[in-house]
PLY file of the C-alpha trace (Angstrom):
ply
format ascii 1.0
element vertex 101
property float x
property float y
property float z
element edge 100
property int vertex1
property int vertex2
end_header
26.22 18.87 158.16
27.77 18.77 154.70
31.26 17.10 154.47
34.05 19.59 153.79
35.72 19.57 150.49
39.57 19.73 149.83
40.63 22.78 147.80
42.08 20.51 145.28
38.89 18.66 145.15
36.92 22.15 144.57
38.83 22.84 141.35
38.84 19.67 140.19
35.16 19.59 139.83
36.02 22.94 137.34
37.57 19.99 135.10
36.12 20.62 131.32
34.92 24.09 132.40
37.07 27.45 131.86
38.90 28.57 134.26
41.20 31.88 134.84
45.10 31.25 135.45
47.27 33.94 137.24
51.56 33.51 137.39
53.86 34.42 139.76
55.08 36.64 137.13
51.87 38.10 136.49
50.77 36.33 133.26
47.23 35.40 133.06
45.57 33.01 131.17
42.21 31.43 130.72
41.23 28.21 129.24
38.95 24.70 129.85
40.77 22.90 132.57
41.99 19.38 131.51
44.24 18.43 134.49
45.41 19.19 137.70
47.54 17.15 139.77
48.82 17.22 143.84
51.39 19.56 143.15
49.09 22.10 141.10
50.38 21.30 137.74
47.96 22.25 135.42
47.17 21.55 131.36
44.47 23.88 129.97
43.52 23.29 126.27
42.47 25.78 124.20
44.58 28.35 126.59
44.88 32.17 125.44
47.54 34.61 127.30
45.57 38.14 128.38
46.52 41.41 129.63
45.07 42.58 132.56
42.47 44.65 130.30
41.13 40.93 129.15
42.95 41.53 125.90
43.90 38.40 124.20
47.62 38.96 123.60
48.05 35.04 122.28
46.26 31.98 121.18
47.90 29.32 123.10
46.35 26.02 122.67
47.63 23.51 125.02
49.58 24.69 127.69
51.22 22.48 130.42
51.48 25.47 133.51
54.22 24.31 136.61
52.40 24.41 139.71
54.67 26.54 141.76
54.32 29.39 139.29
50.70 29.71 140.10
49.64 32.67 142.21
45.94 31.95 142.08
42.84 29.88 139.42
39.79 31.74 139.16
36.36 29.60 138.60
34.36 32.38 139.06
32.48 32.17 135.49
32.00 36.21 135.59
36.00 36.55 135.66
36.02 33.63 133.04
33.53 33.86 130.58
34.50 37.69 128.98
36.31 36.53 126.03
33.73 34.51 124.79
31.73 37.68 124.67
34.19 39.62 122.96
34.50 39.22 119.61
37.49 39.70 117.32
37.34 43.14 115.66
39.11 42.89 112.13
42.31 44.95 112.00
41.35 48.38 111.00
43.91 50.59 109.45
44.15 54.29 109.41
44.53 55.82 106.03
45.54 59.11 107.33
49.61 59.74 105.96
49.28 57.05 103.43
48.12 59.37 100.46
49.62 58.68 97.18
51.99 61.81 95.79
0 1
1 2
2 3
3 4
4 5
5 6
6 7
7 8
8 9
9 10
10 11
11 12
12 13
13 14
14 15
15 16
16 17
17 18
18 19
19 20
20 21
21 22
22 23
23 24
24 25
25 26
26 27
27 28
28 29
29 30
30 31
31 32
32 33
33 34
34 35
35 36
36 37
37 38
38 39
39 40
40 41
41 42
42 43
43 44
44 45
45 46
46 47
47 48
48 49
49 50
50 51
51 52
52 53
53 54
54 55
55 56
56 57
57 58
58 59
59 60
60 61
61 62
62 63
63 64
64 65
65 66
66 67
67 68
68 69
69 70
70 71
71 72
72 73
73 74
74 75
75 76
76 77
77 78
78 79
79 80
80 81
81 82
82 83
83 84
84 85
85 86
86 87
87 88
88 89
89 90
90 91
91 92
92 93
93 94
94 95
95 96
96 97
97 98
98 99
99 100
């Protein structure tokens, strides 16, 4: 029978992998796990904020994230790995109204 691991344990092992972040407040964020402590604190580096449509809305960095604003982390890599797939479309402006008189 295989020993049971602690939940703190199981994300742990995501450490250096992305992971998904969801707040209390509804803010989500995804970025490669660099610590987690006891009390849930988490630092993810290379963080970016996203809307619930996996829009980037900010490059973050490093972000230091309170445990007891956490709702939930994700490690499911088909939740995580999206924006690496998505790539940055350059700003495209329409011309329409913008004639010269």
């Amino acid at each position: 029978m295989a020993a049971r691991m602690a939940p703190l344990d199981y994300i742990r092992r995501a450490n250096g992998k992305n992971v998904l972040v969801k707040l209390k407040d509804g803010s989500e964020y995804i970025g490669r796990l660099k610590f987690l402590d006891y009390s849930m604190n988490i630092i993810l580096e290379e963080a970016k904020e996203i809307s619930e449509t996996s829009k980037v809305l900010a490059n973050i960095g490093t972000v230091f994230i309170r445990g007891s604003n956490l709702l939930y982390v994700s490690l499911d890599l088909s939740k995580v790995t999206f924006f690496e797939q998505q790539e940055a479309a350059p700003a495209h402006q329409s011309q329409e109204g913008l004639e010269a008189d």
